[in-house]
N, CA, C and O atoms as a Tinker XYZ file with bonds, in Angstrom:
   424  protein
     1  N     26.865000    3.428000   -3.501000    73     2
     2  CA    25.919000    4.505000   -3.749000    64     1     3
     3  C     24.515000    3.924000   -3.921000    63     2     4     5
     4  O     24.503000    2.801000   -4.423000    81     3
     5  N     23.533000    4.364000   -3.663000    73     3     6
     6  CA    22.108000    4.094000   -3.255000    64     5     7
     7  C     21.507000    4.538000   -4.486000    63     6     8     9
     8  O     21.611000    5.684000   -4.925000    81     7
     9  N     20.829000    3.525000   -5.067000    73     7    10
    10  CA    19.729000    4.386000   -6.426000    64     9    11
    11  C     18.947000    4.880000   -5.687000    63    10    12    13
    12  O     18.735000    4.544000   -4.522000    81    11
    13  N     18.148000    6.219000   -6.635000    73    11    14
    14  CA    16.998000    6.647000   -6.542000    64    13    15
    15  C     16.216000    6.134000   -6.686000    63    14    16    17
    16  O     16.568000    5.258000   -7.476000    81    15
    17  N     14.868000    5.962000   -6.385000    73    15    18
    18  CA    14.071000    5.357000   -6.375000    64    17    19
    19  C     12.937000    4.894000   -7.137000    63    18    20    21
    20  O     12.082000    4.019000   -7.010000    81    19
    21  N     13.400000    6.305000   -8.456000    73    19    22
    22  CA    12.897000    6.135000   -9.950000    64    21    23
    23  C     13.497000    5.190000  -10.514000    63    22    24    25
    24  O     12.767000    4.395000  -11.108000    81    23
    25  N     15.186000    4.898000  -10.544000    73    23    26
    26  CA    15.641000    4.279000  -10.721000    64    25    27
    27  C     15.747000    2.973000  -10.689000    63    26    28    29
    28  O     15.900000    2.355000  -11.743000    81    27
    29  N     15.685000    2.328000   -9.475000    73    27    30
    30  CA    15.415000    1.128000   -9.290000    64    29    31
    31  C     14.857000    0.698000   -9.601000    63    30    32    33
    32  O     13.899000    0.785000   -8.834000    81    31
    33  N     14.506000   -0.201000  -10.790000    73    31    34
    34  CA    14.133000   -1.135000  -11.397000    64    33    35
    35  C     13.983000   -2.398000  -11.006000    63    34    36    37
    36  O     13.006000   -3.116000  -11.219000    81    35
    37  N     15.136000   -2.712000  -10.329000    73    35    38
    38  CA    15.230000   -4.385000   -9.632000    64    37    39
    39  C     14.410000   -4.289000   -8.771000    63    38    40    41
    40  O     13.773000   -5.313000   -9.015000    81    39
    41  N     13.907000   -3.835000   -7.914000    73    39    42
    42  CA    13.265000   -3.400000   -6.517000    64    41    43
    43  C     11.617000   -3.355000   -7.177000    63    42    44    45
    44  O     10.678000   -4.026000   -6.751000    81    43
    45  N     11.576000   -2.424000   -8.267000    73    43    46
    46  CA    10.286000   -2.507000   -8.787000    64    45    47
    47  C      9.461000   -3.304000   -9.487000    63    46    48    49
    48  O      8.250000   -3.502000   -9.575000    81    47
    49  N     10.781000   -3.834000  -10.113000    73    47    50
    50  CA    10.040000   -5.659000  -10.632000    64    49    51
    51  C      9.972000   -6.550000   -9.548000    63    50    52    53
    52  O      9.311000   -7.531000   -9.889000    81    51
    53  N     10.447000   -6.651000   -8.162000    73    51    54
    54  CA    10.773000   -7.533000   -7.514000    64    53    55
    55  C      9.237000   -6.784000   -6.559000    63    54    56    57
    56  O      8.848000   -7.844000   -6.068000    81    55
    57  N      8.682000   -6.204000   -6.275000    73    55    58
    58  CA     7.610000   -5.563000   -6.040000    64    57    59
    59  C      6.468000   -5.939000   -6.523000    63    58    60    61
    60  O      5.461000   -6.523000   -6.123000    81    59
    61  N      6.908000   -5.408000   -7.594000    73    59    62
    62  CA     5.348000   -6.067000   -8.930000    64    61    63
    63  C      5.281000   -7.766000   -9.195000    63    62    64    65
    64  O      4.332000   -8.453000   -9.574000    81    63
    65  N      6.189000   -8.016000   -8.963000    73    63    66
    66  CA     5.861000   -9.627000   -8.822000    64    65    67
    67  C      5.300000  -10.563000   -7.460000    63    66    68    69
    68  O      5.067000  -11.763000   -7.314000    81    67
    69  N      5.231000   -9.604000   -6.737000    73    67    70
    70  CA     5.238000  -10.061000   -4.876000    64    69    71
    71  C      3.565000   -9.341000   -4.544000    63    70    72    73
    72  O      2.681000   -9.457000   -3.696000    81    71
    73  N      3.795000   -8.654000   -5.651000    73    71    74
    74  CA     1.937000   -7.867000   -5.334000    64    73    75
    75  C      1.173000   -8.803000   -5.592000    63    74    76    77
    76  O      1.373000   -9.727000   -6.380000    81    75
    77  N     -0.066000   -8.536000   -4.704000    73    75    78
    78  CA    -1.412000   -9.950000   -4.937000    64    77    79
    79  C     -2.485000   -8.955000   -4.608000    63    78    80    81
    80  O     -2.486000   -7.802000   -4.175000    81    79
    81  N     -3.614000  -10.027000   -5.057000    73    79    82
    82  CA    -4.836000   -9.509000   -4.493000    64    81    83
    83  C     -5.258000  -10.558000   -3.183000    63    82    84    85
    84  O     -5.504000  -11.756000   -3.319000    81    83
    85  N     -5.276000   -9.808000   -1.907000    73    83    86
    86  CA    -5.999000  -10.831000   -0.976000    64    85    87
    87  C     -6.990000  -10.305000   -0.400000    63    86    88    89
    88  O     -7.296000   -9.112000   -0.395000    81    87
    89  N     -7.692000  -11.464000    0.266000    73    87    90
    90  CA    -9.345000  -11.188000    0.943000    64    89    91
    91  C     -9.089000  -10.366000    2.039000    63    90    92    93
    92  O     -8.339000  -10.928000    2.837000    81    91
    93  N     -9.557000   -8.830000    2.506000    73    91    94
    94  CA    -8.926000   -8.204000    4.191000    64    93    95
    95  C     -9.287000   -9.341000    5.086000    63    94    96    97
    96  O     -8.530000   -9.295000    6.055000    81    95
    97  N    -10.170000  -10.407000    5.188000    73    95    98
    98  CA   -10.090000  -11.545000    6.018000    64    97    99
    99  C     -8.523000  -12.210000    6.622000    63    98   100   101
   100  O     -8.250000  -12.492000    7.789000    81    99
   101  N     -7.794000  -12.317000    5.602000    73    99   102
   102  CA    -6.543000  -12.602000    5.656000    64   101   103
   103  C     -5.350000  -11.459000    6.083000    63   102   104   105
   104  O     -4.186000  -11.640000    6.441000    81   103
   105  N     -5.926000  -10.540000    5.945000    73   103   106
   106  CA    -4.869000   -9.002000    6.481000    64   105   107
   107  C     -5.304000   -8.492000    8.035000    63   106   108   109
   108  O     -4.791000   -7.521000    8.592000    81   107
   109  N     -6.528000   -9.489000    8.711000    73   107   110
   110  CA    -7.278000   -8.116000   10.228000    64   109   111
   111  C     -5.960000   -8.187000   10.952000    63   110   112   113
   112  O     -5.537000   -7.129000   11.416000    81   111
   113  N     -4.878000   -9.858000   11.200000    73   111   114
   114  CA    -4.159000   -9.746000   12.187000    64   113   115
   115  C     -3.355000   -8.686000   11.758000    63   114   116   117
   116  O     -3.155000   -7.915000   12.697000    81   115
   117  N     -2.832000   -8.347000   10.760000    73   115   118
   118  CA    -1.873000   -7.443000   10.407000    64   117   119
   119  C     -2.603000   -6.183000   11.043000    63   118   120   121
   120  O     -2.002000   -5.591000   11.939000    81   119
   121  N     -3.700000   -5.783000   10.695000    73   119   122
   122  CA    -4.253000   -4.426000   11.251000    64   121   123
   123  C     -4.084000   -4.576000   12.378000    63   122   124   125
   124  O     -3.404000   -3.678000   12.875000    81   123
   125  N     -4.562000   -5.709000   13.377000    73   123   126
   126  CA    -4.469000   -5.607000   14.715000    64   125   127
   127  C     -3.067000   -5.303000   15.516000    63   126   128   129
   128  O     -3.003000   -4.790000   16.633000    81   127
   129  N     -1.940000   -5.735000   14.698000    73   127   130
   130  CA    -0.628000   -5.263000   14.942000    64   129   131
   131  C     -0.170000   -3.805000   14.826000    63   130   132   133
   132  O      0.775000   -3.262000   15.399000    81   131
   133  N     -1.266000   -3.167000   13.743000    73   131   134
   134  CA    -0.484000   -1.800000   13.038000    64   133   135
   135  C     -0.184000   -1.587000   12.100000    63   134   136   137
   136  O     -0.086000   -0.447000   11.644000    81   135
   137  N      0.154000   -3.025000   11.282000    73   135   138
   138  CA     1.111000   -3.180000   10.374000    64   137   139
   139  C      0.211000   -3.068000    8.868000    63   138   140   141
   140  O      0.659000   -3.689000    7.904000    81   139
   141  N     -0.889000   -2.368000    8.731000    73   139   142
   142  CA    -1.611000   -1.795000    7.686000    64   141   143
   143  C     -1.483000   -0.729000    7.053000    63   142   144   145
   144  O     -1.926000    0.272000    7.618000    81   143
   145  N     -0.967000   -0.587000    5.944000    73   143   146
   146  CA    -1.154000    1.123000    5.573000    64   145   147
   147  C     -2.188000    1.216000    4.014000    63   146   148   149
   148  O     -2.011000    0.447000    3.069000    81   147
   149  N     -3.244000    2.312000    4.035000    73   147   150
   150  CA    -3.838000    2.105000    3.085000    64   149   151
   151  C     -3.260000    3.015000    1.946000    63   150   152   153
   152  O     -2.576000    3.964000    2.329000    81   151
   153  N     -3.420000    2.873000    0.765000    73   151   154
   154  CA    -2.503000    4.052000   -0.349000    64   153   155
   155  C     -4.012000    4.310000   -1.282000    63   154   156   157
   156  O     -4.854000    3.449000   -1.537000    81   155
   157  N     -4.028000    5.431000   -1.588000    73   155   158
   158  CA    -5.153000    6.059000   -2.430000    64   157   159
   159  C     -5.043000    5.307000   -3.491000    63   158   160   161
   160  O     -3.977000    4.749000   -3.749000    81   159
   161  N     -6.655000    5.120000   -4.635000    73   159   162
   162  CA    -6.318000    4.419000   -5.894000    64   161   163
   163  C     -5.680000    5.514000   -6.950000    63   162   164   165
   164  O     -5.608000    5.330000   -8.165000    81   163
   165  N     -5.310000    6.485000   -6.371000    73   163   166
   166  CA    -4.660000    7.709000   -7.421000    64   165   167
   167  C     -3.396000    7.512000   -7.371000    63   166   168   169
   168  O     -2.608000    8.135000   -8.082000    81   167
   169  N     -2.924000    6.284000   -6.203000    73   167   170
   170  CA    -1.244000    6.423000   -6.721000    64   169   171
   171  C     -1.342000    4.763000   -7.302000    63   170   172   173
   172  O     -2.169000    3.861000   -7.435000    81   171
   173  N      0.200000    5.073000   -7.549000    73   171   174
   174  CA     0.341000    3.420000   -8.150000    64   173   175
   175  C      1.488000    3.082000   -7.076000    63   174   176   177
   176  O      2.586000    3.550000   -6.773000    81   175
   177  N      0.569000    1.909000   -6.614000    73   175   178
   178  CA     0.930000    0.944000   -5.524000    64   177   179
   179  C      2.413000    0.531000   -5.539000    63   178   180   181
   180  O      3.273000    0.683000   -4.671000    81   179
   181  N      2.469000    0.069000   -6.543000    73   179   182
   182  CA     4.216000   -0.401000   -6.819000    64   181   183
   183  C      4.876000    0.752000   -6.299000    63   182   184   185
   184  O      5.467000    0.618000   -5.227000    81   183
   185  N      4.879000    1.746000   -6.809000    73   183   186
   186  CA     5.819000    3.292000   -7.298000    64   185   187
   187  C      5.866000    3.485000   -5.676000    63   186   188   189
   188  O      6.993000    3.732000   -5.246000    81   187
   189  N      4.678000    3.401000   -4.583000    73   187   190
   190  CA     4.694000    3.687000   -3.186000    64   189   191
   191  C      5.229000    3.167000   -2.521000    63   190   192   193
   192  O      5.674000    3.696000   -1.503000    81   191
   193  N      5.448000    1.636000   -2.885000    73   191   194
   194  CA     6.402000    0.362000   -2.165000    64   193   195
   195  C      7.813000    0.662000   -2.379000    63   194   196   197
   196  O      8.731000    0.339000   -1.625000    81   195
   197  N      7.903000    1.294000   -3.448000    73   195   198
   198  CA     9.555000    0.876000   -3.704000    64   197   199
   199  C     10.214000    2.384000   -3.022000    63   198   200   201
   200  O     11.395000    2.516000   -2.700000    81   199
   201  N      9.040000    3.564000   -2.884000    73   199   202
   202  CA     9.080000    4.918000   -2.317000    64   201   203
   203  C      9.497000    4.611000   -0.920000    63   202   204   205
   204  O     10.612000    4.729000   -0.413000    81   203
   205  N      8.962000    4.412000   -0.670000    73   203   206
   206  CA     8.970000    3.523000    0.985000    64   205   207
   207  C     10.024000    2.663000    1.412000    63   206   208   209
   208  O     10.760000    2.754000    2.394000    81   207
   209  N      9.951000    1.537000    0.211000    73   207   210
   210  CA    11.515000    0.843000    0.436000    64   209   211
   211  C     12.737000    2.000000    0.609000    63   210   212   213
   212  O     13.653000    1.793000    1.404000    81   211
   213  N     12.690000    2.945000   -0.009000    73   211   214
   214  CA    14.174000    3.775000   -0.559000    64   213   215
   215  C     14.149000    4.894000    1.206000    63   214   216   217
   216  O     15.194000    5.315000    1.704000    81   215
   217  N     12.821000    5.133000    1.794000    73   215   218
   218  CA    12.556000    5.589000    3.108000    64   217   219
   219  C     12.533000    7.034000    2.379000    63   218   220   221
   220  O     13.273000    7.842000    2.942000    81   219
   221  N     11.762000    7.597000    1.112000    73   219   222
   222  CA    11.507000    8.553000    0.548000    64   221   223
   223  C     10.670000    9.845000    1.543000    63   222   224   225
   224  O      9.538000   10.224000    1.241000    81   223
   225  N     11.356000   10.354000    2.615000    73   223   226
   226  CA    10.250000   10.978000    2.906000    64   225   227
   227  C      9.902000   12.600000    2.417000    63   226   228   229
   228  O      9.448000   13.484000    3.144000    81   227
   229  N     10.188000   12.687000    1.252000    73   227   230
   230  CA     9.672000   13.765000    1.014000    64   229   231
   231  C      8.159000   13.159000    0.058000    63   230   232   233
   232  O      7.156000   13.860000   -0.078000    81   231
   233  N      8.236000   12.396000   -0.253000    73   231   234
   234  CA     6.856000   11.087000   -1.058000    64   233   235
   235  C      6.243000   10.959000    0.211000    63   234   236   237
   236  O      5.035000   11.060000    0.427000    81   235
   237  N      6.790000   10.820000    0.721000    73   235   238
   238  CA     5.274000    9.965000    1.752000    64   237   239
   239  C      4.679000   11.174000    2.555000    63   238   240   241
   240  O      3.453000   11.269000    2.622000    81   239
   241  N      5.410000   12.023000    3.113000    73   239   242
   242  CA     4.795000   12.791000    4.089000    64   241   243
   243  C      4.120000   14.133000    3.060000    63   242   244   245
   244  O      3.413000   14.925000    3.683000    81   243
   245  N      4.317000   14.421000    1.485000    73   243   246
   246  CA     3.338000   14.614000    0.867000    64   245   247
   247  C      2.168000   14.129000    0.508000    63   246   248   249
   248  O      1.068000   14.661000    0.651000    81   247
   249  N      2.485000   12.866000   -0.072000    73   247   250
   250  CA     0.774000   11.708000    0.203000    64   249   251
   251  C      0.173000   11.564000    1.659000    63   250   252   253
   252  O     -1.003000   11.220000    1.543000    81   251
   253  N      0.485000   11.677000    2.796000    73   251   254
   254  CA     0.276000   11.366000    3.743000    64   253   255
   255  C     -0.434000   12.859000    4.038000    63   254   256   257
   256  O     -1.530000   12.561000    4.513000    81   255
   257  N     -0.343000   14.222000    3.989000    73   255   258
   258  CA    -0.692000   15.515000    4.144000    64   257   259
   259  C     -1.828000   15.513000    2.999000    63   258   260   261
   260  O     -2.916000   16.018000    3.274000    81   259
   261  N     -1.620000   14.994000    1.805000    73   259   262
   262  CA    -2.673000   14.954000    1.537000    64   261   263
   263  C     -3.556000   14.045000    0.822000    63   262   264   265
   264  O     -4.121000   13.930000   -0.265000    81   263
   265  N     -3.375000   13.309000    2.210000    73   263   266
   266  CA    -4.482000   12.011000    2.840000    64   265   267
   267  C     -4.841000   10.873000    1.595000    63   266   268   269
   268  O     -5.909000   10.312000    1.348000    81   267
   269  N     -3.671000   10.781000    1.002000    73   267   270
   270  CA    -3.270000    9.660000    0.510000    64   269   271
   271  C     -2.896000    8.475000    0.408000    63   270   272   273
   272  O     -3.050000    7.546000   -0.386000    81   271
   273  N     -2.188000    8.738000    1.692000    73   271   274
   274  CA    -1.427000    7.413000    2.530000    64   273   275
   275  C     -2.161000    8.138000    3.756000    63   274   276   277
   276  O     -2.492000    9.275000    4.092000    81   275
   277  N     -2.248000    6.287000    4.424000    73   275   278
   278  CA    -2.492000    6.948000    6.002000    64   277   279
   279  C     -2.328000    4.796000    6.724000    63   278   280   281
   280  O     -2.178000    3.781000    6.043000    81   279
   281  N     -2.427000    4.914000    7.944000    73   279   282
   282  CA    -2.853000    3.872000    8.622000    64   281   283
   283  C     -4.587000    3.330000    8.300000    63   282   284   285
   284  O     -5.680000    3.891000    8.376000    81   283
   285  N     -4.194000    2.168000    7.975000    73   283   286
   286  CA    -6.124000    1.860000    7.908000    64   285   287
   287  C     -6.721000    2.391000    9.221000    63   286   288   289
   288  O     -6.270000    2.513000   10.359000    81   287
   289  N     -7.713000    2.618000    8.734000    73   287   290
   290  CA    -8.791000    3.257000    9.832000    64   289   291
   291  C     -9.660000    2.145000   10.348000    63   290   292   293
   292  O    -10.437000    1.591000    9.571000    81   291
   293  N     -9.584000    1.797000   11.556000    73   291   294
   294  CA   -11.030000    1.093000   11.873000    64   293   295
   295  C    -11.917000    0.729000   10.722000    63   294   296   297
   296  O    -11.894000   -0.198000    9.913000    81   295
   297  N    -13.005000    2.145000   10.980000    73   295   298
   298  CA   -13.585000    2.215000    9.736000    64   297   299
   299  C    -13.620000    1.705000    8.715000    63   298   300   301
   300  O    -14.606000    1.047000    8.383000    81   299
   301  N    -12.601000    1.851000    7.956000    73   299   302
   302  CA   -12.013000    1.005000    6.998000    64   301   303
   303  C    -12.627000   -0.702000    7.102000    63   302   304   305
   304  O    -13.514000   -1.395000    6.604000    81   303
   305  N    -11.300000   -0.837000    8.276000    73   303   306
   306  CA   -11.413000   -2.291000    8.236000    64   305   307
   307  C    -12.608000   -2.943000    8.797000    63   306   308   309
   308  O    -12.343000   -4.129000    8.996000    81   307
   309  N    -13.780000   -2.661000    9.124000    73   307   310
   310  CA   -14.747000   -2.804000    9.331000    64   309   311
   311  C    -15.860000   -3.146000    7.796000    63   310   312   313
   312  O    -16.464000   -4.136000    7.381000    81   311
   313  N    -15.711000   -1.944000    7.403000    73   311   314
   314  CA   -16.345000   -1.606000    5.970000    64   313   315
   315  C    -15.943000   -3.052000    4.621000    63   314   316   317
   316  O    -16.525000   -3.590000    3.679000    81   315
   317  N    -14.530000   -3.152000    5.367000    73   315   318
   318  CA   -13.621000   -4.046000    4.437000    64   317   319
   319  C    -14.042000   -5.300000    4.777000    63   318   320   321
   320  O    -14.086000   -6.080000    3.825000    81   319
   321  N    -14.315000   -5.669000    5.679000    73   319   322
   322  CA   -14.715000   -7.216000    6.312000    64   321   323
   323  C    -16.387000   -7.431000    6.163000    63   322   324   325
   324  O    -16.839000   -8.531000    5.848000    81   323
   325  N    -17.427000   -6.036000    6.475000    73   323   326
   326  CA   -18.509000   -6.404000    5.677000    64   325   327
   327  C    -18.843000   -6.859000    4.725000    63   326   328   329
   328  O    -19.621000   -7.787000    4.504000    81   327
   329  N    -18.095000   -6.035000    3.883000    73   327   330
   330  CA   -18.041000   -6.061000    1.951000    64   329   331
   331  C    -17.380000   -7.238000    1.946000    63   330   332   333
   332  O    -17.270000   -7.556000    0.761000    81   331
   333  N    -16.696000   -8.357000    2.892000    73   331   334
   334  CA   -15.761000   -9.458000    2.020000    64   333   335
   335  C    -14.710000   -8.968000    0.728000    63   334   336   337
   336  O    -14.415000   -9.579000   -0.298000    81   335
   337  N    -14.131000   -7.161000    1.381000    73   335   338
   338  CA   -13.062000   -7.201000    0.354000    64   337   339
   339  C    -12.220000   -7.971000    0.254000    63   338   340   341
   340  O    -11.834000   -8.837000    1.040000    81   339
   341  N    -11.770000   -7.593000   -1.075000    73   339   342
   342  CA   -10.323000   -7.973000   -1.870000    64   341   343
   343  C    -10.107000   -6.896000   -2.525000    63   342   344   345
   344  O    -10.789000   -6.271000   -3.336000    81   343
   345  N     -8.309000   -6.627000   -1.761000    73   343   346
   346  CA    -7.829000   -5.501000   -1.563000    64   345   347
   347  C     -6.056000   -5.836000   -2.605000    63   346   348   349
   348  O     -5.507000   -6.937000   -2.569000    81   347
   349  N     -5.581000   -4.834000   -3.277000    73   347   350
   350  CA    -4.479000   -5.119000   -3.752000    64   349   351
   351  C     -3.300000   -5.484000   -2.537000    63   350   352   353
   352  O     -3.762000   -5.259000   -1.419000    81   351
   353  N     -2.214000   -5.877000   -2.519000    73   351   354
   354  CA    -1.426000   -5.538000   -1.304000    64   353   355
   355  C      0.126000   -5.716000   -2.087000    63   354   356   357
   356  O      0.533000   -6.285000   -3.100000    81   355
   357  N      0.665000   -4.960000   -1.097000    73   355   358
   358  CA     2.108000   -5.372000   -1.128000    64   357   359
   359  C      2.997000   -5.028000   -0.045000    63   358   360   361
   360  O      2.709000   -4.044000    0.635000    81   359
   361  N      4.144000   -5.764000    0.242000    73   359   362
   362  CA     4.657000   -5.408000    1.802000    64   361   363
   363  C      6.130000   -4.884000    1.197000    63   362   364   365
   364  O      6.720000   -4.985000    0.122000    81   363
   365  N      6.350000   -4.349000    2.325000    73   363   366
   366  CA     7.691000   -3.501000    2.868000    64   365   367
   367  C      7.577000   -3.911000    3.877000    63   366   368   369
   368  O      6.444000   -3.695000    4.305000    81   367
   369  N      8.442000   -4.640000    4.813000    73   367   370
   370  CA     8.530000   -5.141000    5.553000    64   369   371
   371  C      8.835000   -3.664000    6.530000    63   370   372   373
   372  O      9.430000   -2.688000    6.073000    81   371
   373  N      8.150000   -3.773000    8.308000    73   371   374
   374  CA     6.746000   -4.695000    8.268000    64   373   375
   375  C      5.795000   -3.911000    8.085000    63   374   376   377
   376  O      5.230000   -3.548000    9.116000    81   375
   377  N      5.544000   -3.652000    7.460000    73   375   378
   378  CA     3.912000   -2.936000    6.770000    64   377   379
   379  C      3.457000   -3.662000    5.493000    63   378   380   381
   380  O      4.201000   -4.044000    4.590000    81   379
   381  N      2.335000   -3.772000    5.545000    73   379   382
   382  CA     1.500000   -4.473000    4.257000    64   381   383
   383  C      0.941000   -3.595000    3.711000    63   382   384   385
   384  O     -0.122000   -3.547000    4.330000    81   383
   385  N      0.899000   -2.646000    2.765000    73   383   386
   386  CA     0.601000   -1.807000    1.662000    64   385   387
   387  C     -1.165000   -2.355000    1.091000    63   386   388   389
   388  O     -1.521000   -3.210000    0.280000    81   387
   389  N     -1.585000   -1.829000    1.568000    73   387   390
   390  CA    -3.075000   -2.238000    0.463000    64   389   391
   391  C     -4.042000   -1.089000    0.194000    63   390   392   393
   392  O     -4.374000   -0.154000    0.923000    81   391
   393  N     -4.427000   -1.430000   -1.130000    73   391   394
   394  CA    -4.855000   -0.486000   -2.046000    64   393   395
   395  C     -6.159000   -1.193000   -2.776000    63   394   396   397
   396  O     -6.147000   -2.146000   -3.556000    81   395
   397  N     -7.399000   -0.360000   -2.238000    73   395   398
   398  CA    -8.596000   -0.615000   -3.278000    64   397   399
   399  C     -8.510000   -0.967000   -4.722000    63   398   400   401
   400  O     -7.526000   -0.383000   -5.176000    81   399
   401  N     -9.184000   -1.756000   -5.759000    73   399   402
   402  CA    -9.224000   -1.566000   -6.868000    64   401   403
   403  C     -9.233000   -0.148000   -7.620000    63   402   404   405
   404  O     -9.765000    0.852000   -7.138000    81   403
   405  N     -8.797000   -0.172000   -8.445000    73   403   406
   406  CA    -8.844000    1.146000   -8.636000    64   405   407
   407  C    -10.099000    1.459000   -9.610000    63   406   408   409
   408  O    -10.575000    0.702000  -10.455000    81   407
   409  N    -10.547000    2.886000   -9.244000    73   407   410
   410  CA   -12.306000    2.803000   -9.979000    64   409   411
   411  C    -12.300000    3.173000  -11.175000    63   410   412   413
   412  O    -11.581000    4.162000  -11.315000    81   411
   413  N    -12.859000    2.772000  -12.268000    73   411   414
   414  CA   -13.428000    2.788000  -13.697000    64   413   415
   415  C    -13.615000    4.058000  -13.890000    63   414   416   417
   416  O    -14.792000    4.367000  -13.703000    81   415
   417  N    -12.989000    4.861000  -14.165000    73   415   418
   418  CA   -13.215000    5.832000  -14.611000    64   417   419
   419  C    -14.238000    6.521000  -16.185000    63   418   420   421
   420  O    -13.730000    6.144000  -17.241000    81   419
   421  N    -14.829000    6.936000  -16.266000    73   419   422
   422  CA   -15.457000    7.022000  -17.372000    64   421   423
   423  C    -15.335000    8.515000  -18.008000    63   422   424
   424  O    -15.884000    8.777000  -19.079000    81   423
C-alpha cells in the first residue's frame, strides 16, 4: 500500500536534506533540456517535491491553474542569469524543482 503524501515522512526528510541553494548558472543545461520547473514562494518547496514524487495530480494541476507551478519561462531564465541568481532547488527525477527565496514579508 502506497502512503499519502502527507504522510510520508521518509520521502520528506530525504527531500529536505537533498535541497540546496544553487547559482541558475549551474541549472541553464537543465532548462535547455526542459527539465526546469519553477514553484511559487507561497508554496513550500519540500511539500511540492514529495507532491510530485507521490504523482499527486490533483496538487499540481491546482498550483499549475493557478500559476503556481509552471515550466521556467525564458524570461525567467534570462532575468535569473542577469541577476547571478541563487535559486532554492530540489529534484524529482528528471525535473529540478526551483524556487526563489522566499520574500520578507512585513
Amino acid at each position: 500500500m502506497q502512503t499519502k503524501p502527507e504522510n510520508d515522512t521518509e520521502l520528506r526528510l530525504k527531500v529536505n536534506r537533498e535541497t540546496a541553494r544553487l547559482p541558475w548558472s549551474e541549472l541553464i543545461k537543465h532548462f535547455a533540456a526542459g527539465n526546469v520547473v519553477w514553484i511559487a514562494d507561497t508554496l513550500d518547496l519540500v511539500d511540492v517535491a514529495v507532491r510530485i514524487s507521490h504523482d499527486d495530480k490533483a496538487s499540481i494541476g491546482q498550483w499549475m491553474a493557478a500559476g503556481q507551478l509552471a515550466a521556467v519561462s525564458d524570461r525567467q531564465a534570462q532575468d535569473w542569469l542577469a541577476a547571478d541568481a541563487t535559486l532554492w532547488a530540489a529534484v524529482v527525477s528528471p525535473f529540478i524543482l526551483v524556487q526563489q527565496e522566499k520574500a520578507v514579508r512585513q
